[in-house]
N, C-alpha and C positions, 0 to 999 in steps of 0.2 A: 777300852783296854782289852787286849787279850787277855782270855782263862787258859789257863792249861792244867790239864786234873793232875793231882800230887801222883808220882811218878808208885808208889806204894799203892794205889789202886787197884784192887782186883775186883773181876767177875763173880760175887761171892753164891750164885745160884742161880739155874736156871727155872721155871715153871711152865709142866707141858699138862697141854690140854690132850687128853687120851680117849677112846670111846670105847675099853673095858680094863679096868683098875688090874684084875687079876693075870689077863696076857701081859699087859706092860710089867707089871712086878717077877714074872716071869724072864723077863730080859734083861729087866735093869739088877734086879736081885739077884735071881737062880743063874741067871748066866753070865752077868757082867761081874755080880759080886760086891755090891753097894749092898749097904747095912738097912735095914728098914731103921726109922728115929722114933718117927710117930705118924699115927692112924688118925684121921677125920675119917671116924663111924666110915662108912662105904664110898664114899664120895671121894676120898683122899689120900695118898701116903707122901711121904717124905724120904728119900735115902739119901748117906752119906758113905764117904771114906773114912776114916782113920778120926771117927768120931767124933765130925760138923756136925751142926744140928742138921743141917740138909746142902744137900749137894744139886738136888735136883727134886721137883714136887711134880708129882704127879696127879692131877685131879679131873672128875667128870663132870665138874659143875654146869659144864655147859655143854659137854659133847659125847655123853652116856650113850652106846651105839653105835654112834657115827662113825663113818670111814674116814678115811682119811683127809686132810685138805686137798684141794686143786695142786699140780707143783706150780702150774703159770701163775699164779697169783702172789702180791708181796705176803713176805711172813718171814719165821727164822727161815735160812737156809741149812746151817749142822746146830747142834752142841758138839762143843771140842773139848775129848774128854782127855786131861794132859795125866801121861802115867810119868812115875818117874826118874825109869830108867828104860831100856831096850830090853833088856830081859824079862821087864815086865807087860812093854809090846808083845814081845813073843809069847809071852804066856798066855795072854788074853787071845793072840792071834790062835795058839794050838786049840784054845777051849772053843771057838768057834767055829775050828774044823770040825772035831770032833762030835761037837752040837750040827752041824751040817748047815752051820747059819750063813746065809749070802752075801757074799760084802758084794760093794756099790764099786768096787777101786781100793787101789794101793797104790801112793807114789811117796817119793822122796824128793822133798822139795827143800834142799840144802842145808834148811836151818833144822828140819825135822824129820820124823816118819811117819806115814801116818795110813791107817785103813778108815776108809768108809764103809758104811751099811745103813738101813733104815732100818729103825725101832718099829713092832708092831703096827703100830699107827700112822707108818710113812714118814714119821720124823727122823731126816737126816740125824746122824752120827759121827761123828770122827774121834776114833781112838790115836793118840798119838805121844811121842816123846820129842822133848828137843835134844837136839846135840849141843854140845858142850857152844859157848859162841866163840871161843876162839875157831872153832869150824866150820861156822859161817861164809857164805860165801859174798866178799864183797868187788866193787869195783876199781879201778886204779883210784879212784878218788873216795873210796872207804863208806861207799854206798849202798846197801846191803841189795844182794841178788837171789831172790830166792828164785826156784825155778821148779817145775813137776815133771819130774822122770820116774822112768817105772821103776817101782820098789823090789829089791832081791826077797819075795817073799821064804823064800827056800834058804838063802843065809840069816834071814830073822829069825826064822826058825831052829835052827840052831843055837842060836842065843836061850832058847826055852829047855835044852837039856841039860 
């Protein structure tokens, strides 16, 4: 018999392996803006949004130092960080100008927007919103089309004043 997971499922956290606790809380904290929850002594933190216990775990348990992973090798490919409006893209998009932090890409892929960058560590990122789904783009037979085109990063930005 087929499974199919209850349609109410969510992603409820991610756990990244980091190799210095202090640059990562740097990005995901001071710059993205995620709440610290709770501290494991030196080895660990936890942040959240809008006051989850954790949204995303950050720990050195196994890679204190270390660079980065290989990118050719399997692993995650992003965390896909969903904000949840466009105004709130833009916001995060201005504070990383302003931080002078590098994104990886910007595109609009019909159902969403979205920017990449890499977290200290080399861990893909994608900050993004959806648009609404009646906006979606589907097929004459109601088959959803996403697609990647380049993002108006200059009209996003407007949205943040």
């Amino acid at each position: 018999m087929r499974y199919t997971v209850p349609a109410q499922t969510r992603i409820g956290h991610v756990h990244l392996k980091v190799g210095d606790l202090d640059r990562s809380l740097a990005f995901y904290h001071e710059l993205l803006g995620f709440a610290i929850t709770q501290r494991y002594g030196t080895q660990a933190v936890f942040v959240s949004a809008g006051g989850y216990h954790h949204h995303i775990g950050l720990n050195t348990w196994h890679s204190k130092g270390a660079g980065p992973a290989p990118v050719n090798v399997p692993g995650l490919y992003h965390t896909a960080i969903l904000y949840p409006t466009r105004k709130d893209l833009a916001v995060i998009l201005k504070r990383l100008l302003e931080a002078k932090y590098p994104l990886a890409g910007a595109s609009d892929h019909g159902v969403s927007e979205a920017l990449y960058l890499d977290d200290p560590d080399g861990n893909g990122v994608e900050l993004y919103w959806d648009k609404p789904k009646e906006q979606w783009p589907v097929d004459a037979n109601g088959n959803l089309e996403m697609v990647t085109k380049r993002l108006d990063l200059e009209g996003l930005l407007r949205e943040a004043e």
